[in-house]
C-alpha positions in Angstrom: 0.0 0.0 0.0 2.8 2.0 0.6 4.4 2.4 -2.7 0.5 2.7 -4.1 0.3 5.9 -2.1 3.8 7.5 -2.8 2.8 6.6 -6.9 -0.5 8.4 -6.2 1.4 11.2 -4.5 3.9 11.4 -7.1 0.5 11.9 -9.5 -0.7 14.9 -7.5 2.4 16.5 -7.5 2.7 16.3 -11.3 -0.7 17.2 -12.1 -0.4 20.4 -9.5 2.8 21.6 -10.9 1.8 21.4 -14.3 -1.1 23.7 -13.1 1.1 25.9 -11.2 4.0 26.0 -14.0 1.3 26.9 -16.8 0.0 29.9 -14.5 3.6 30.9 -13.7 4.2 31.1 -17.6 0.9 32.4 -18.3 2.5 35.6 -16.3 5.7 35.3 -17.8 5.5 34.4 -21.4 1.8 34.6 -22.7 0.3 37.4 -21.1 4.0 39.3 -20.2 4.8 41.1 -16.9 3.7 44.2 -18.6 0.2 43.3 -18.9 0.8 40.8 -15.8 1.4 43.8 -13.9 -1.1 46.3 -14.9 -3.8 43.2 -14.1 -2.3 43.4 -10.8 -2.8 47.5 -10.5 -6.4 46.7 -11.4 -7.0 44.6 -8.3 -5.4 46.6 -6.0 -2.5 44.3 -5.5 0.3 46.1 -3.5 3.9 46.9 -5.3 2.3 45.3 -8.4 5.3 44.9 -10.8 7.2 43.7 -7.9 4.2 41.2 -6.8 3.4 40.1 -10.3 7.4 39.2 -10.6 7.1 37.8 -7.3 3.6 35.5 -8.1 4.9 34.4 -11.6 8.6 32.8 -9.9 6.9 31.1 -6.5 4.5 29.6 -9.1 6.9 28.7 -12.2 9.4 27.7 -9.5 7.1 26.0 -7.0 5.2 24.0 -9.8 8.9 22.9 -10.8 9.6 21.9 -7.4 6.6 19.9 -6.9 6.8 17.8 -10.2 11.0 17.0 -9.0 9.8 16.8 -5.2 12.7 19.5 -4.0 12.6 21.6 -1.2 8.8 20.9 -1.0 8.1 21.8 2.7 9.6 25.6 1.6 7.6 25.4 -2.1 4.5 24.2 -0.5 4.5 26.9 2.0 4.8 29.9 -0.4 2.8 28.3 -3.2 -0.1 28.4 -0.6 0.8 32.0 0.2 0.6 32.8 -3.0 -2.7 31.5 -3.6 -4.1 32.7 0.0 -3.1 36.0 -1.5 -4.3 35.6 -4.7 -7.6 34.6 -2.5 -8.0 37.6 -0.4 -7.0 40.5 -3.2 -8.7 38.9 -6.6 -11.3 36.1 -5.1 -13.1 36.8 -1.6 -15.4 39.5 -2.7 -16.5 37.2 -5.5 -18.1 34.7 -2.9 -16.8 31.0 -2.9 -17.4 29.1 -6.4 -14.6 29.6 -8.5 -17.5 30.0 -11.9 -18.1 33.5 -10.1 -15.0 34.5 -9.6 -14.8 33.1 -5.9 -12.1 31.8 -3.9 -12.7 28.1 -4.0 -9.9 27.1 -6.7 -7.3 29.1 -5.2 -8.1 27.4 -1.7 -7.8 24.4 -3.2 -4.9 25.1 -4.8 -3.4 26.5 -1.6 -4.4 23.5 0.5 -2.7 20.9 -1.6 0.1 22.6 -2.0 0.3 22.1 1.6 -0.7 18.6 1.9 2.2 18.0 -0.9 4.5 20.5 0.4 4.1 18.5 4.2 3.0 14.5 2.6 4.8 14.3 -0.9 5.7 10.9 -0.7 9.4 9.3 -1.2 9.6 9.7 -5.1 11.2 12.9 -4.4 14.9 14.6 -5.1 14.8 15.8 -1.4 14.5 12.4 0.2 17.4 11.4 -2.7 19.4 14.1 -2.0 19.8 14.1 2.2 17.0 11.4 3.2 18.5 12.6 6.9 17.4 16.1 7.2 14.3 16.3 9.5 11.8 18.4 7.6 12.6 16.6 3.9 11.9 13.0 6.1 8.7 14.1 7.2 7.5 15.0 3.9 9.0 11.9 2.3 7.8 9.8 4.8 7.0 6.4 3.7 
């Protein structure tokens, strides 16, 4: 059951990275920073060039890092802070479902980037790389 659940885990991690890479690009490449960052002025975000830089690299990165399964306590935690950010400035006062504008997919996207950052199973670089450091064992445990 064991290697059934680190496979499955492994699968999360891809499938949320690939998410998080093609929003990190989507800022990057498609739409540019320029345009990235004027979205950002619209919303209100704070220092929006800087934030918009600042979104696009924790989520390009972090989707990265989940796919490899490196440094994924540190990736988890600021790909959830990006999203709980993303929540409070663009989503909250669109209600909850995500088909209005709400907050839901972003929580969910925060929440298992948690769960993954925290539980990624032990098909990861970071339990390859020092399989003795405290934080990487917990969230290779297995």
């Amino acid at each position: 059951m064991t290697k059934t659940r680190d496979v499955v885990l492994l699968i999360a991690r891809i499938g949320i990275g690939v998410v998080f890479i093609a929003h990190g690009l989507q800022k990057l490449a498609i739409d540019g920073m320029s345009a990235t960052a004027t979205g950002f002025v619209e919303m209100g975000v704070p220092l929006p060039t800087l934030s918009a830089w600042v979104a696009a690299l924790i989520e390009l990165l972090g989707g990265v890092s989940l796919i490899l399964g490196l440094l994924l306590p540190v990736f988890g935690v600021l790909l959830a802070a990006d999203m709980v950010g993303a929540g409070l400035i663009a989503h909250i006062g669109s209600g909850f479902f995500a088909t209005d504008g709400g907050f839901e997919y972003v929580l969910v996207l925060a929440l298992a980037s948690l769960a993954l950052g925290f539980c990624g199973g032990r098909f990861t670089l970071d339990r390859k790389l020092n399989p003795r450091a405290p934080m990487l064992r917990a969230a290779t445990a297995g």
